[in-house]
N, C-alpha and C positions, 0 to 999 in steps of 0.2 A: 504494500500500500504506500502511496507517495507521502510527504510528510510536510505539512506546511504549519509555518511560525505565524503566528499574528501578537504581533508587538503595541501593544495596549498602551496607550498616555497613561504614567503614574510618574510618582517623583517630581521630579523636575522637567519631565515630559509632559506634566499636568498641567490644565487650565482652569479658572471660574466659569468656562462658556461649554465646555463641550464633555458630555459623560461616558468619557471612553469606557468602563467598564458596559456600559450597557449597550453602547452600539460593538461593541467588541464582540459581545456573547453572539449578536446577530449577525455580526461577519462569521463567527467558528462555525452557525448553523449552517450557511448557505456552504461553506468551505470545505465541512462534512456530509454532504449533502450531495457533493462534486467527488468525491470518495474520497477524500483525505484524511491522513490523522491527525489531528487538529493538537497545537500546543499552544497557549496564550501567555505571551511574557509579558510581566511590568515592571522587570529590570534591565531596561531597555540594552545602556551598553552594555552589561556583562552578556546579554544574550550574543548584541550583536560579536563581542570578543570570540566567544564560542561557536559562533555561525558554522555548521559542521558542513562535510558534505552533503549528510544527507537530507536537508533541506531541499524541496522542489519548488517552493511557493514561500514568498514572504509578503505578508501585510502588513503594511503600514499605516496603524490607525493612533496618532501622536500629535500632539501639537510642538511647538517650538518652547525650550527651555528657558531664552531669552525675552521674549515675550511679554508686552507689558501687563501689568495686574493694576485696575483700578484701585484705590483705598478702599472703598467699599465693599468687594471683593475680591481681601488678599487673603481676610483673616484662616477660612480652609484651605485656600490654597497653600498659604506658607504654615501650615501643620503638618503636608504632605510633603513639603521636601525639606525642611528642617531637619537638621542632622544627618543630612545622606554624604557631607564631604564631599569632594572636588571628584568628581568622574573620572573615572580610568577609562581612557577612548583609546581603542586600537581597532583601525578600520581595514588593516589586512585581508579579515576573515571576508569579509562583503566585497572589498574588491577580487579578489581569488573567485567567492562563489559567482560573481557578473562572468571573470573570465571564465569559466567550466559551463557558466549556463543556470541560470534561475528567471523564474517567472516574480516578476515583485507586483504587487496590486497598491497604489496607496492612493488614500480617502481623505478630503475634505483638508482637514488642517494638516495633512502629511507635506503640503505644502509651502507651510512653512518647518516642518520639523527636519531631525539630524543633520544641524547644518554644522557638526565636526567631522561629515563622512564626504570627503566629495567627491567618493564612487557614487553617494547617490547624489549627492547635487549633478551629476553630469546624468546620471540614469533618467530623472525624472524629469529633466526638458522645461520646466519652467517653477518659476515660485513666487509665493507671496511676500511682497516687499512692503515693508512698513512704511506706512506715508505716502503709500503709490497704489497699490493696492486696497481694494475696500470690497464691503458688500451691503448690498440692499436690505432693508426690513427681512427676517425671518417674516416668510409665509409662503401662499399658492408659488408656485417658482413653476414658470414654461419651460422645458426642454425640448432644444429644437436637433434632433439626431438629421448627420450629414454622412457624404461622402459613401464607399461602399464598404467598409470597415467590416471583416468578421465578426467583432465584438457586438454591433448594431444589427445585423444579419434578422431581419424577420420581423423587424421592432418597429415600431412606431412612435411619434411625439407624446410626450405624456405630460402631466402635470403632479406636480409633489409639494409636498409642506417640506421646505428644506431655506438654506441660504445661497446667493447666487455670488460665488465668488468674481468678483471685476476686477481686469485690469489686472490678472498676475504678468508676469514677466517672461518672455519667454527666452531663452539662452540657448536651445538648440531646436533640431526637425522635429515637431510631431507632427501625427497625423488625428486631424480633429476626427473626433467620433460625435461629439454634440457641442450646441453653444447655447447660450441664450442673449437674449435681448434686452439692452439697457442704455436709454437714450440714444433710440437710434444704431445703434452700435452692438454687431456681434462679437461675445467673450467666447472664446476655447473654457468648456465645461467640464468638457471628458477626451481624454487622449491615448491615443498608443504611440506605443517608441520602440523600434529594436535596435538591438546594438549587439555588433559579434554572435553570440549562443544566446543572450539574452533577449528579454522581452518585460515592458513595463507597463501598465497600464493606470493614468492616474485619474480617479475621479472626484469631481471636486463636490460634490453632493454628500452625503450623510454625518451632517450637524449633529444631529440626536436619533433616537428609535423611529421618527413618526416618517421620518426619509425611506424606513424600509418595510415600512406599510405597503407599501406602494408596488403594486406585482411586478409594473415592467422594471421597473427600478433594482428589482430582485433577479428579474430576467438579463439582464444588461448585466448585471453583475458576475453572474452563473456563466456566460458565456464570453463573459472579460477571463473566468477560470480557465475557462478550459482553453482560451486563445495561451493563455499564459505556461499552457504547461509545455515542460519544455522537453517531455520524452518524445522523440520523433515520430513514433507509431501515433502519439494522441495529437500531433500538433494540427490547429486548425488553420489553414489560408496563411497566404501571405509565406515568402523566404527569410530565414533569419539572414538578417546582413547590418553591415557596417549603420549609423547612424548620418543620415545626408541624403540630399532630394536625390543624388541616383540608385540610392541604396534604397530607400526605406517604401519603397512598392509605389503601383501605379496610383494611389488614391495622397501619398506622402504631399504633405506641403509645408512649409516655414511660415507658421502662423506668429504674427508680432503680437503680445495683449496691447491695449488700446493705453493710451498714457507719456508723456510728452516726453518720458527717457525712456522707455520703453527699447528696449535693444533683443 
């Protein structure tokens, strides 16, 4: 059975806005669900130190450690990372498992999270930048699915109770899988990336539990898994290859987010 890590916001990885324990549990269902055996860490670097080979699938479901906390809501948050001491980051393990091949999935705040690895800042193609970056009122949020992506494959436009991430950054080739609409202006929502053996898929939706209410949202998910896995006999569409418009398949494009340093 294949084996996949989902790496849960705790510590320092935690936020006052987003309940990784509980969207967590709702990623290991659909993840087991796809036949995996499901692990959930929330000691995020020592997992990632130990990142073994046999890892096939990694989640990233985390927010950013640096990350500001209003006054208001600091007091739980700094319960949970008080006294955890200075990180021990060795990002060896994660760059090795990229070069051999892993499928990574990461959700909603994963983009602004593990910014001491930059195997995966180059893996995940874009991020959320403080002061550039924003989102609109949590509520109804439109998803608008593009292009011919496996991952989208059958799906149609849906609508969910979630946050629409605007204006992240993007630093390398994705290939948009959905955007949505905000003043005028379409954002990259959901993307895929491959690079070398690997493959990534980031999606910018599930805030909380009520994101995965939502069937196709669950659907879109299930077959972001299985685009992801990276044993050749299961792999779905599309060549693995190098990251860049001649490499990353006929649907590949070099989306900018919207924003006036945007690069």
């Amino acid at each position: 059975m294949p084996r996949a890590m989902i790496l849960s916001g705790a510590g320092r990885y935690a936020d006052p806005w987003h309940p990784f324990p509980a969207t967590s549990e709702r990623l290991a269902e659909l993840v087991r669900e796809a036949g995996y055996d499901v692990e959930v860490r929330e000691d995020i670097d020592a997992a990632l130190a130990a990142l073994g080979d046999d890892v096939d699938l990694l989640v990233v479901n985390a927010g950013n450690p640096d990350g500001p906390v209003d006054d208001g809501e600091v007091a739980e948050y700094a319960d949970a990372i008080d006294g955890d001491g200075p990180p021990v980051i060795d990002s060896a393990p994660l760059q090795a498992a990229i070069d051999r091949g892993i499928g990574i999935l990461a959700l909603h705040a994963a983009a602004s999270s593990l910014p001491d690895y930059p195997a995966y800042h180059h893996a995940i193609g874009g991020r959320w930048v403080p002061g550039e970056s924003w989102h609109p009122e949590f509520g109804e949020a439109h998803v608008h699915l593009v292009g011919d992506h496996p991952v989208r494959a059958g799906l149609l436009d849906f609508d969910v109770q979630d946050e629409r991430y605007t204006a992240l950054r993007l630093h390398d080739v994705i290939e948009p899988i959905a955007e949505h609409l905000e003043d005028g202006i379409r954002h990259p929502l959901i993307w895929g990336r491959e690079f070398g053996p690997s493959r990534l898929v980031y999606d910018g939706l599930g805030h909380d539990t009520r994101s995965y209410d939502s069937t196709t949202h669950r659907e879109l998910i299930t077959q972001a898994i299985g685009w992801l896995d990276r044993r050749p006999e299961r792999r779905l569409g599309r060549g693995a290859g190098a990251a860049g418009p001649e490499a990353a398949g006929p649907g590949a494009a070099r989306r900018e987010a919207a924003g006036p340093d945007a690069s």
